[in-house]
C-alpha positions in Angstrom: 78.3 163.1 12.6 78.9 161.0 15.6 77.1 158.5 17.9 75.7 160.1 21.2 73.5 157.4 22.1 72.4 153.5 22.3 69.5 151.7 23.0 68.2 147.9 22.7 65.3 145.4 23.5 65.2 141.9 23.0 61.9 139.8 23.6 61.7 138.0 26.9 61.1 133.9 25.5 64.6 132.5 25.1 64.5 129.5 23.1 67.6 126.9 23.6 68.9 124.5 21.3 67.6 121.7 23.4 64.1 123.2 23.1 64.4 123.3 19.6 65.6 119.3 19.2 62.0 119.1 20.6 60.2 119.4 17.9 63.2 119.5 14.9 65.6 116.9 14.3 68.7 118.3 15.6 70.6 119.1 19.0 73.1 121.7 20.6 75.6 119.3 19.9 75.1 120.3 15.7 74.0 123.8 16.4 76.7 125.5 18.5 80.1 123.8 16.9 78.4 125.0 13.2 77.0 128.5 14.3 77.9 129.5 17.7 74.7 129.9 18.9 73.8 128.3 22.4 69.7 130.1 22.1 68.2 133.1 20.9 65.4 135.7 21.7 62.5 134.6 19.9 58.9 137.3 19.8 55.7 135.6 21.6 53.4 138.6 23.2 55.3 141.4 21.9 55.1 143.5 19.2 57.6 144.9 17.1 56.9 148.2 17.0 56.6 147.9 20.8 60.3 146.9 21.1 61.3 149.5 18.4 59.5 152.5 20.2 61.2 150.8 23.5 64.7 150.8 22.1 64.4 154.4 20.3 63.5 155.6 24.0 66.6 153.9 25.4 68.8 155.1 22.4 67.1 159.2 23.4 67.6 158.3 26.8 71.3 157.4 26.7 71.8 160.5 24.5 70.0 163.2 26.7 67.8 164.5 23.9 64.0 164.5 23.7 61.7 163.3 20.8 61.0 166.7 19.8 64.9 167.6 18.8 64.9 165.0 16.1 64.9 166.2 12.5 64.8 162.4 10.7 64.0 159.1 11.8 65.5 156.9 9.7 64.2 152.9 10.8 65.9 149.7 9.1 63.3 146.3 8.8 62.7 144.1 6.2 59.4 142.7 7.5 56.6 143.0 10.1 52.6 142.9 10.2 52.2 146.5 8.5 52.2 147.4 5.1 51.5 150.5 6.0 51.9 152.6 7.6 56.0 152.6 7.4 57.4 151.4 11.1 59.3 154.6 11.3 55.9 156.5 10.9 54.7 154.1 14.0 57.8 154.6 16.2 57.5 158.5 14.9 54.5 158.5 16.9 55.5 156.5 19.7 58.4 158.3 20.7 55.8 161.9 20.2 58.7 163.1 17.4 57.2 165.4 15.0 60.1 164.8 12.4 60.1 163.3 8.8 61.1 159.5 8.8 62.2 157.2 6.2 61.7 153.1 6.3 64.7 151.3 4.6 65.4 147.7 3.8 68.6 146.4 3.3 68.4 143.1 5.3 71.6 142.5 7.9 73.4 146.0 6.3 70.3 147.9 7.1 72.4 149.5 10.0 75.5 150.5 7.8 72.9 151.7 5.3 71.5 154.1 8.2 74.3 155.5 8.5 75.4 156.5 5.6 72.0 157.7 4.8 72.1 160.1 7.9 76.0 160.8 7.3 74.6 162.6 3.7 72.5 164.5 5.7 74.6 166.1 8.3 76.6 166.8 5.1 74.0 168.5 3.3 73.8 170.7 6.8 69.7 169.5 6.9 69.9 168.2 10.0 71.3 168.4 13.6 70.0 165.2 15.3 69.0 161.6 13.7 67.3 158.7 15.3 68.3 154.9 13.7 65.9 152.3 14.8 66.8 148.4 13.5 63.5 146.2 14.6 63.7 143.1 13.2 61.6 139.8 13.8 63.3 137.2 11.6 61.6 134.3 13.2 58.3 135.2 11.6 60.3 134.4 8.0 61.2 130.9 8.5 59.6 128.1 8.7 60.3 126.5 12.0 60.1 122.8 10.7 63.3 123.5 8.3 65.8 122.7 10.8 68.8 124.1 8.5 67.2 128.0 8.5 64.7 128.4 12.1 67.8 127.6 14.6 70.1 130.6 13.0 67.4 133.6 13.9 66.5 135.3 16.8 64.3 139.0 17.3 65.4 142.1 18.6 65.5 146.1 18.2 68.4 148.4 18.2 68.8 152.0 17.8 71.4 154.6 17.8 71.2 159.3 18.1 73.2 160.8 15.5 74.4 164.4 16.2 76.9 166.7 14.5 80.6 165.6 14.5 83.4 164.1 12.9 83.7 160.7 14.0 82.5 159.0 11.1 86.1 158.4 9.2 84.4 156.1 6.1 82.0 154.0 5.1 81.9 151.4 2.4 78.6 149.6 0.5 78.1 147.2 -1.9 75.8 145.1 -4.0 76.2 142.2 -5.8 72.7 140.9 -7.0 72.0 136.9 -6.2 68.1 136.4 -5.8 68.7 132.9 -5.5 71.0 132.3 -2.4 68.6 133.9 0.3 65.6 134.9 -0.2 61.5 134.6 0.8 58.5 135.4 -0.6 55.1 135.9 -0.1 51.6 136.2 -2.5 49.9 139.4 -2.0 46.3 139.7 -2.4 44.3 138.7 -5.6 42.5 140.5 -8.2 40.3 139.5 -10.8 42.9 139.5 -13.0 46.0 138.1 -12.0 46.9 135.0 -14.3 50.3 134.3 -13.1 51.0 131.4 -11.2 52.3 132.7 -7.6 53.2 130.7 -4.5 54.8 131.9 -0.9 58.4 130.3 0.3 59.7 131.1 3.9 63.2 131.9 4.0 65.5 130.2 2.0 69.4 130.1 2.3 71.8 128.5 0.1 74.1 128.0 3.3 77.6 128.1 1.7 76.8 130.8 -0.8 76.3 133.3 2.3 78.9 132.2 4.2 81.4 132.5 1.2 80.0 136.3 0.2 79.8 136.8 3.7 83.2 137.0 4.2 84.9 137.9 1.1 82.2 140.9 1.3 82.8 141.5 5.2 87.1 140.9 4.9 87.2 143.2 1.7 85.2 146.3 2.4 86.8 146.7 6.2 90.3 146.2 4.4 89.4 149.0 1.6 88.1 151.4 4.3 91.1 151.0 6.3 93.7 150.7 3.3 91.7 154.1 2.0 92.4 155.5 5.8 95.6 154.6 6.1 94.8 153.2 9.3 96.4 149.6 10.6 94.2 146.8 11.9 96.5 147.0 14.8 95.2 150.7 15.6 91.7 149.9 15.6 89.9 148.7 18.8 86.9 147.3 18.0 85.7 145.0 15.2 82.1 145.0 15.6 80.8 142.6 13.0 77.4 141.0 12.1 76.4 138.1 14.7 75.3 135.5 12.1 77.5 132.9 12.5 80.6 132.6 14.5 82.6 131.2 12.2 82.2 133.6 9.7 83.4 136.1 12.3 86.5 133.9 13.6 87.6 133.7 9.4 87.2 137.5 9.2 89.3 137.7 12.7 91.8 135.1 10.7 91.8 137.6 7.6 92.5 140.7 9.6 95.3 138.6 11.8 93.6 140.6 14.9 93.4 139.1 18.3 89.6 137.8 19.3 89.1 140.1 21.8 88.8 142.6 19.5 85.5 141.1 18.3 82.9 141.2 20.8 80.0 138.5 20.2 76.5 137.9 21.1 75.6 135.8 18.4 75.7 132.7 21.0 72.9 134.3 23.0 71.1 136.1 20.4 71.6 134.6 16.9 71.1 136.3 13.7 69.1 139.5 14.1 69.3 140.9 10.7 70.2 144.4 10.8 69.0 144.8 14.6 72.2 142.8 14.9 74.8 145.6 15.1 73.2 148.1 16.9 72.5 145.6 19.6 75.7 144.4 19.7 76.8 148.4 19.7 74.5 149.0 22.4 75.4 146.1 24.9 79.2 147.1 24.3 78.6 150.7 25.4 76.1 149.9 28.3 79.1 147.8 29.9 81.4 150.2 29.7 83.5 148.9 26.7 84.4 151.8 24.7 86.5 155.0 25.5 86.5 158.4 23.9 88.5 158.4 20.8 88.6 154.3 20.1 88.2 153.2 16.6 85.2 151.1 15.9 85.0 149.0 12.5 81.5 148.0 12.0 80.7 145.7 9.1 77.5 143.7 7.7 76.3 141.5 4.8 73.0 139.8 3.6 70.1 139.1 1.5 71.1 140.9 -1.9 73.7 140.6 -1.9 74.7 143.3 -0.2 77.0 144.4 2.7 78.3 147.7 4.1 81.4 148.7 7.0 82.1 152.0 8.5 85.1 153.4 10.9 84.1 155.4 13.4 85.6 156.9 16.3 83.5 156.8 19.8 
């Protein structure tokens, strides 16, 4: 398969670091030297499946094709205000496609996920065109008075049009279970006879545990895929990697001993965006005119999980 088209939306409050030492104790001066974020894009009026349906129609746009040519909708989230219906059922009929859909959640590697989900299909020969939609609202998991977790996040949607091709050269997942180091939770509703005692925790993040599996993770699956390949760091143009936190992104740079501007950012403008975060980050890159037919693009991606994922692709 290969990527024929972008799309992205980000909600219109930006919220600074100074707006934040408002109300939390903490300034831009201990956010951006330990993250790299300067403010983020944070929801207020919208919602979510209004910026997903949004950024599918950008992504359909950008490829030329209508609604109605898709054969699978495959949408990446790990939370928003429905149950159910899936948010790829929602964007299904926002968008007026007709075609089945599929909700996933893999946290920040929902995108790498995607793709290999889709990549299985073109293989099977089921389908000819696949819509990816990452919608992600992040800032309705934390609790904004925990001043280690709320200043990391920011909301967004990204999506991406598959169609037949070879340009996708590998892709690599894993999973490494650890419950403990990120997670949140929430207490569904009662019955008669539940006897358990259950409580709801907004996100929580063992800080050094990520950023340690995020880069061992990250560093090791792009060098197997490339190893695998037979293709040098040096021959790839683009390192597209997940915008959590910049210096997890400068390490990896270190690892792959790969000049920075290799690896576009938006993480200081956008924060973490879960898995929204790499299609966004694909998106902006194409809309300025970044990429060139036939560069090699290394995507990678880690989170909650653990689990992480990296694919080579050529545009």
């Amino acid at each position: 398969m290969k990527i024929i088209g972008t799309g992205s939306v980000l909600p219109k409050q930006i919220v600074t670091n100074d707006m934040l030492s408002e109300f939390l104790d903490t300034s831009d001066s201990w956010i951006y030297p330990r993250t790299g974020i300067k403010y983020r894009h944070v929801i207020s009026d919208e919602n979510l499946e209004d910026m997903a349906v949004e950024a599918a129609k950008k992504a359909l746009d950008n490829a030329g094709i209508q609604a109605s040519d898709l054969d699978y909708i495959i949408c990446s989230n790990v939370v928003n205000e429905y149950i159910t219906p899936s948010l790829s059922c929602i964007i299904q009929g926002g968008i007026g496609a007709t075609c089945p859909c599929l909700d996933i959640n893999c946290a920040c590697a929902g995108f790498i996920y995607a793709l290999d989900i889709a990549e299985s299909h073109f293989k099977a020969g089921r389908v000819k065109n696949v819509l990816i939609v990452c919608a992600e609202e992040p800032t309705r998991m934390t609790s904004w008075k925990d001043r280690n977790v709320c200043v990391l996040f920011g909301d967004g949607a990204g999506a991406a049009v598959l169609t037949e091709g070879d340009n996708i050269k590998g892709i690599k997942l894993s999973a490494a279970s650890a419950t403990d180091k990120l997670y949140q939770k929430r207490v569904l509703e009662p019955t008669p006879y539940i006897t358990k005692e259950e409580h709801s925790e907004s996100l929580q993040m063992r800080g050094q545990d990520v950023f340690k599996f995020a880069v061992k993770a990250s560093s090791g699956d792009i060098k197997y895929l490339l190893d695998n390949l037979n293709i040098a760091p040096d021959s790839v143009n683009w390192f597209l990697l997940h915008q959590a936190n910049i210096r997890i992104i400068n390490t990896i740079q270190a690892f792959l001993e790969q000049p920075a501007e290799k690896f576009p950012t938006n993480v200081e403008s956008h924060g973490n965006s879960s898995s929204a975060s790499c299609p966004i980050l694909l998106d902006e890159c194409n809309r300025k005119g970044m990429f060139k037919k036939g560069d090699l693009i290394v995507m990678s991606a880690f989170g909650a999980g653990f689990i992480s994922g990296a694919v080579v692709l050529e545009w």
